[in-house]
FISE-74421 format. One record per residue (C-alpha): z, y, x. Coordinates in Angstrom, 3 decimals. Each point is the difference from the previous one (the first is absolute). Last residue first. Layout:
residues N
<site zz="Z" yy="Y" xx="X"/>
...
//
This chain:
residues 212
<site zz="12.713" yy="1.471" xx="-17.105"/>
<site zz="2.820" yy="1.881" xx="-0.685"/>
<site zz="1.766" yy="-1.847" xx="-2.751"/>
<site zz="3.274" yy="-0.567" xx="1.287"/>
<site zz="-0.993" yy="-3.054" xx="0.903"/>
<site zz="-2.715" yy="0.207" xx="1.849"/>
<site zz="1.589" yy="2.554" xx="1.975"/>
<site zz="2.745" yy="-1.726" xx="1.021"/>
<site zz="-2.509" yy="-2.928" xx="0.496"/>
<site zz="-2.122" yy="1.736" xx="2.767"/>
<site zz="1.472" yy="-1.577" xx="2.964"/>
<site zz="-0.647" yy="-3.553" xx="-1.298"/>
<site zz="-3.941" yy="1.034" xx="-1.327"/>
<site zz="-0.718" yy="1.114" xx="3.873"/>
<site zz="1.663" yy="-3.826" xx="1.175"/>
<site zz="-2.074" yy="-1.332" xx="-2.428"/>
<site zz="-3.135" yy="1.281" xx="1.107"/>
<site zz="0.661" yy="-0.010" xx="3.744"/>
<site zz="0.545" yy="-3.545" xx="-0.483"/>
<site zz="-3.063" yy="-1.142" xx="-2.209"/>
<site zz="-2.235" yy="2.392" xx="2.420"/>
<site zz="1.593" yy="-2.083" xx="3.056"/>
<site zz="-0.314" yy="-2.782" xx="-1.630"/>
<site zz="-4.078" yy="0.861" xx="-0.765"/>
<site zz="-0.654" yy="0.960" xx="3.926"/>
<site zz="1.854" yy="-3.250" xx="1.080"/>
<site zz="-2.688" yy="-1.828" xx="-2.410"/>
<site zz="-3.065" yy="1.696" xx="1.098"/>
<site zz="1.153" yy="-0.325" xx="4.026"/>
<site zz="0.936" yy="2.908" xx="1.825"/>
<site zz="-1.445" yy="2.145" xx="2.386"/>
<site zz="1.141" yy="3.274" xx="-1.609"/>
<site zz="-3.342" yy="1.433" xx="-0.865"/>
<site zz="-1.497" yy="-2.961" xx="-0.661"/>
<site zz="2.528" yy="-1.089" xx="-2.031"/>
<site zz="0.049" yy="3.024" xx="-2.079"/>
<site zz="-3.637" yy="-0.588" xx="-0.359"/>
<site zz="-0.255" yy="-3.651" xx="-1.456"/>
<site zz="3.196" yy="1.208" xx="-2.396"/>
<site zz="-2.346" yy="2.469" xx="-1.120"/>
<site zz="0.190" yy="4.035" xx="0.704"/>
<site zz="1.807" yy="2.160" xx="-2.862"/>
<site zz="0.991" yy="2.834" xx="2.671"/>
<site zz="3.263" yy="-0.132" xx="-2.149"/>
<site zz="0.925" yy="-3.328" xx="-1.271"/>
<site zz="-1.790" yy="-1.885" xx="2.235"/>
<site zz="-0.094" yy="2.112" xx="3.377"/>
<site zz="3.592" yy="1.278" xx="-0.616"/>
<site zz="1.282" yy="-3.386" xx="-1.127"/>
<site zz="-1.031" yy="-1.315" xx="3.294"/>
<site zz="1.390" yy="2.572" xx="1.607"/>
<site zz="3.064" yy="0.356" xx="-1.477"/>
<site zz="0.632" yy="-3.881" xx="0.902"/>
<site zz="-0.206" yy="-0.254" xx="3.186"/>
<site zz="1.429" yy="3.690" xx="0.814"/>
<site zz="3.293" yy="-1.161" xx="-1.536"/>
<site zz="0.570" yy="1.596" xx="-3.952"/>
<site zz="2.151" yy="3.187" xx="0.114"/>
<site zz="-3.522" yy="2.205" xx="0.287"/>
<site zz="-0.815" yy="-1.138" xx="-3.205"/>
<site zz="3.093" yy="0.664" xx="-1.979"/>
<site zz="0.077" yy="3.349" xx="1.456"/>
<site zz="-3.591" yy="0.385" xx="-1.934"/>
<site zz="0.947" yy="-1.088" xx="-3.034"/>
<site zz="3.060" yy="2.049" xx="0.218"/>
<site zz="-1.651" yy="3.236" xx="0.944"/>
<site zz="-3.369" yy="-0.906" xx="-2.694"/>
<site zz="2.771" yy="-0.309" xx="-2.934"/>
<site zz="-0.771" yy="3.180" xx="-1.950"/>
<site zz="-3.719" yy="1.187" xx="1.069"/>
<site zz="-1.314" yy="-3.697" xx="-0.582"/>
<site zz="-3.129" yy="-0.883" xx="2.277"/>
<site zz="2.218" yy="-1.924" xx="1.888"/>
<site zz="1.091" yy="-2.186" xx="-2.680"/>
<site zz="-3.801" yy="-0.882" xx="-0.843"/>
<site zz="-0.389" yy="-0.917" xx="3.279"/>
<site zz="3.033" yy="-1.875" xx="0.529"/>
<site zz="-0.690" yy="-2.233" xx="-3.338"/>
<site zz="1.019" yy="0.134" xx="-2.934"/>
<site zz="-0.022" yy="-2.493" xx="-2.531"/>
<site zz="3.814" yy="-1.168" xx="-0.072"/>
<site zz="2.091" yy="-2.548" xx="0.075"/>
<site zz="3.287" yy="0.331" xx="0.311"/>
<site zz="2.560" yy="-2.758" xx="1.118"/>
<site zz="3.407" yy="0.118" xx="-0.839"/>
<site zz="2.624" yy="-1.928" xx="2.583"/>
<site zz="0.270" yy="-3.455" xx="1.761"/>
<site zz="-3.130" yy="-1.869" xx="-0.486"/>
<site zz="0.927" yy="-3.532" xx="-0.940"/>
<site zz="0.084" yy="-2.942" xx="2.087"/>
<site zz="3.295" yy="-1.768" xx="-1.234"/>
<site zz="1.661" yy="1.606" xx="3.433"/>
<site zz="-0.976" yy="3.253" xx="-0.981"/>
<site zz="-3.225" yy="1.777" xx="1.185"/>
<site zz="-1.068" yy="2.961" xx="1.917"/>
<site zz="-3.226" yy="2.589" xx="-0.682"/>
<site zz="-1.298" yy="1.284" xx="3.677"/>
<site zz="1.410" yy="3.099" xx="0.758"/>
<site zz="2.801" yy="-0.355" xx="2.520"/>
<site zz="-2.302" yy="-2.369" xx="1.737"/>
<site zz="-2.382" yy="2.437" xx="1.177"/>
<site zz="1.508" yy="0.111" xx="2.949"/>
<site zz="0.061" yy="3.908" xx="1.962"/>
<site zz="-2.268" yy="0.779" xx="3.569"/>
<site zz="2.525" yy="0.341" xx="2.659"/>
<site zz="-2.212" yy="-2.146" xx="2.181"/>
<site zz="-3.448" yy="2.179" xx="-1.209"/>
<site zz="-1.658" yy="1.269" xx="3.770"/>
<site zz="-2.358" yy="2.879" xx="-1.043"/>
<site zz="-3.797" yy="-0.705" xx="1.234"/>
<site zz="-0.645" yy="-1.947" xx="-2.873"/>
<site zz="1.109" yy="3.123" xx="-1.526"/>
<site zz="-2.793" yy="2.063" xx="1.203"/>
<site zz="-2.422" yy="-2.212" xx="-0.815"/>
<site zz="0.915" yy="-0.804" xx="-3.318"/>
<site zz="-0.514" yy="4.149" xx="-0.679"/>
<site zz="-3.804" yy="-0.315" xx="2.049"/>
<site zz="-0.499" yy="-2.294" xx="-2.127"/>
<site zz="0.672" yy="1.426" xx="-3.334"/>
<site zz="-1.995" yy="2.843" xx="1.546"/>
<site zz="-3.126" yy="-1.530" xx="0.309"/>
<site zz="-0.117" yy="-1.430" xx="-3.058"/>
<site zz="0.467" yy="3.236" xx="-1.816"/>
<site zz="-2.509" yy="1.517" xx="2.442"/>
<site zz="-2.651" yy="-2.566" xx="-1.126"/>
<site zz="0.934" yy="0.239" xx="-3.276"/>
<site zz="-0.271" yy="4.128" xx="-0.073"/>
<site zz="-3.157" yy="-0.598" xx="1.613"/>
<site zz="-1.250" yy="-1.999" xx="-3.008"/>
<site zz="-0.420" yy="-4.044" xx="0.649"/>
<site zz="-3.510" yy="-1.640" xx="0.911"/>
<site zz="-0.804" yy="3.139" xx="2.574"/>
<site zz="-0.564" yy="-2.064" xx="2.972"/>
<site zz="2.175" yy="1.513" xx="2.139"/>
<site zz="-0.453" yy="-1.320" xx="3.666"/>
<site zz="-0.954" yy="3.279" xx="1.363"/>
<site zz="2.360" yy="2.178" xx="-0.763"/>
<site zz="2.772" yy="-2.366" xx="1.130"/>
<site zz="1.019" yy="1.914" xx="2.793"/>
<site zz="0.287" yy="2.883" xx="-2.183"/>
<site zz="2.581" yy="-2.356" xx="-2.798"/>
<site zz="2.272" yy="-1.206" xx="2.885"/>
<site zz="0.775" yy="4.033" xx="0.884"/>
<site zz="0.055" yy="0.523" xx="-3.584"/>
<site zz="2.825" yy="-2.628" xx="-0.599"/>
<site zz="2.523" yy="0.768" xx="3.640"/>
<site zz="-0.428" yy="3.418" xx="-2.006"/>
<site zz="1.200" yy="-1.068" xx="-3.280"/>
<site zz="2.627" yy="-2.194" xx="1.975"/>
<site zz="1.058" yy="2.943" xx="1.919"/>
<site zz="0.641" yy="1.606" xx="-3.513"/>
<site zz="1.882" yy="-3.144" xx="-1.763"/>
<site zz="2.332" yy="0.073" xx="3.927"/>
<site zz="1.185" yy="3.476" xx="-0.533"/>
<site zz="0.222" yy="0.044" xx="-3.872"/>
<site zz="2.754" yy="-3.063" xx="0.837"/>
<site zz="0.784" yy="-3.464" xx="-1.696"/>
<site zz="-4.005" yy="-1.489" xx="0.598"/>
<site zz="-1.881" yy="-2.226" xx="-3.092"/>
<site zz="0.074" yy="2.297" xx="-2.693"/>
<site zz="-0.204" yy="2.933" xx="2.044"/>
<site zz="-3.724" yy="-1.154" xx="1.627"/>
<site zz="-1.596" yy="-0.306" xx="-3.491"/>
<site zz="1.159" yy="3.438" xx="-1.016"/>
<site zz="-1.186" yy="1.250" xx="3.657"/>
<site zz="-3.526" yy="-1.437" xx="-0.677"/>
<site zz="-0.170" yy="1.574" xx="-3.678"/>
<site zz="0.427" yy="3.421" xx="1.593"/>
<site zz="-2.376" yy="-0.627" xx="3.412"/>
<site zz="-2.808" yy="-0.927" xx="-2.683"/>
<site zz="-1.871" yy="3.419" xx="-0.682"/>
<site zz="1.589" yy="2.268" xx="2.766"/>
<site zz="-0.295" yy="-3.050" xx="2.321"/>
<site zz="-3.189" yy="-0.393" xx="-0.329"/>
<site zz="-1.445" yy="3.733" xx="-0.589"/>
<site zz="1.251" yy="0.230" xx="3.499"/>
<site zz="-1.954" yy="-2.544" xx="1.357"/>
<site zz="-3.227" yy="1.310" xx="-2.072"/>
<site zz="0.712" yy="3.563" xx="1.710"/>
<site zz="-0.259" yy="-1.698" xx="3.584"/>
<site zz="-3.306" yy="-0.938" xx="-0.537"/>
<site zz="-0.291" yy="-3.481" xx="2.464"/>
<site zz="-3.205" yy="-1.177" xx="-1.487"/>
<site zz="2.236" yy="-3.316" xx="-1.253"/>
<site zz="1.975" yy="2.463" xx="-1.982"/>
<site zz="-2.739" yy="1.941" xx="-1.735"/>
<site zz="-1.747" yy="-3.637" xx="-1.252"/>
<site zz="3.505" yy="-0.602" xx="-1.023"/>
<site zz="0.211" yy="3.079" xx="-2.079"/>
<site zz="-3.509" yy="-1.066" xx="-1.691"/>
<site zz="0.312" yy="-3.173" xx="-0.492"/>
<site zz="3.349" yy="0.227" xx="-1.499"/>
<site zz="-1.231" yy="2.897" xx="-2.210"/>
<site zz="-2.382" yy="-1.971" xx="-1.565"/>
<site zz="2.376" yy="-3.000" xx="-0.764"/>
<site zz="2.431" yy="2.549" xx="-1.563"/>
<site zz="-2.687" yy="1.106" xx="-2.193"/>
<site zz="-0.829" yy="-3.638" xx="-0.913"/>
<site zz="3.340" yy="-0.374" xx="-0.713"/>
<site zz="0.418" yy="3.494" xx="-1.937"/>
<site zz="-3.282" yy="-1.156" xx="-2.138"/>
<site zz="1.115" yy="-3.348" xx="-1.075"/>
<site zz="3.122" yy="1.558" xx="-0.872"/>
<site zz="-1.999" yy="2.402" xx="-2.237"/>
<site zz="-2.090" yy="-3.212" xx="-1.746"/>
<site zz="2.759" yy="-1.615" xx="-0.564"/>
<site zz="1.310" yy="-3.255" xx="1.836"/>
<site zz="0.420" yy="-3.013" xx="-2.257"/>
<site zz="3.360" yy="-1.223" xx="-0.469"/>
<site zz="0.671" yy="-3.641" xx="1.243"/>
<site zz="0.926" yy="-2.223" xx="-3.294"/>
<site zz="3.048" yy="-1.515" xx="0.122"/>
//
């Protein structure tokens, strides 16, 4: 396919946005207080929506969103401006959020087993399949099935949500979600491959009933 090419007036808002990078974080590295603040008033929103799709309480999303600008101002002066602010920050903040549950012990974490397809003793899959198109993104971004989606999600073990979080949903590569998980390529893409079906398992009722 094709790659679309970028209009004339989205040309304009990214070269706008460029601008007032440059110029905000020429305020911030001065030390004006009011250019700070303007920081998290602009980006401290999307920042806590990244952080609550990673942490289980509003308490630990919003001291991640701090734990995230904190990291950002000592970083000031190492950002090269080759991604957006809002990129930077998004990045940022993803890692602050695997941070803080690296730091969580995971024994009771659940098996993913329950959810992975099984077979008969002739080899064949046991049970419908359903395949569909959509992906978690897109399913999130639905009004009418966003709760379930999103419970669905959080029911997977920590491995594998966050892989398919930072695929699926931050839309990094495989090369990247390994990075950011220390894992290899190819554990990275089982994991994703996993997480995926496992997801597509809890959704079926609604699959099948039309829903999705």
């Amino acid at each position: 396919m094709a790659r679309a090419v970028p209009s004339d007036a989205s040309a304009d808002e990214a070269g706008a946005e460029r601008s007032g990078d440059a110029a905000l974080l020429a305020r911030l590295r001065a030390g004006d207080e009011a250019a700070f603040a303007e920081l998290v008033r602009t980006h401290g929103g999307r920042m806590l929506a990244v952080a609550r799709r990673y942490l289980d309480s509003e308490d630990a999303a919003q001291d991640c969103v701090q734990e995230a600008f904190m990291s950002a101002f000592k970083s000031l002066d190492r950002f090269e401006g080759r991604s957006s602010l809002a990129t930077w920050l998004h990045r940022i903040t993803v890692n602050a959020a695997l941070q803080v549950l690296r730091r969580r012990s995971h024994k009771d974490e659940v098996a993913i087993e329950p959810w992975m397809p099984s077979f008969d003793e002739q080899g064949f899959l046991e049970g419908p399949t359903v395949v569909t198109a959509a992906d978690a993104e897109d399913l999130l971004a639905r009004d009418d099935v966003r709760a379930e989606v999103r419970a669905a999600i959080d029911r997977l073990p920590l491995s594998y949500r966050n892989v398919l979080l930072l695929r699926d949903i931050e839309g990094l590569s495989i090369k990247e979600v390994a990075e950011m998980l220390e894992l290899t390529e190819n554990n990275a893409k089982v994991r994703l491959h996993r997480a995926r079906t496992a997801l597509k398992k809890q959704l079926e009722p609604l699959l099948n009933a039309g829903a999705l």
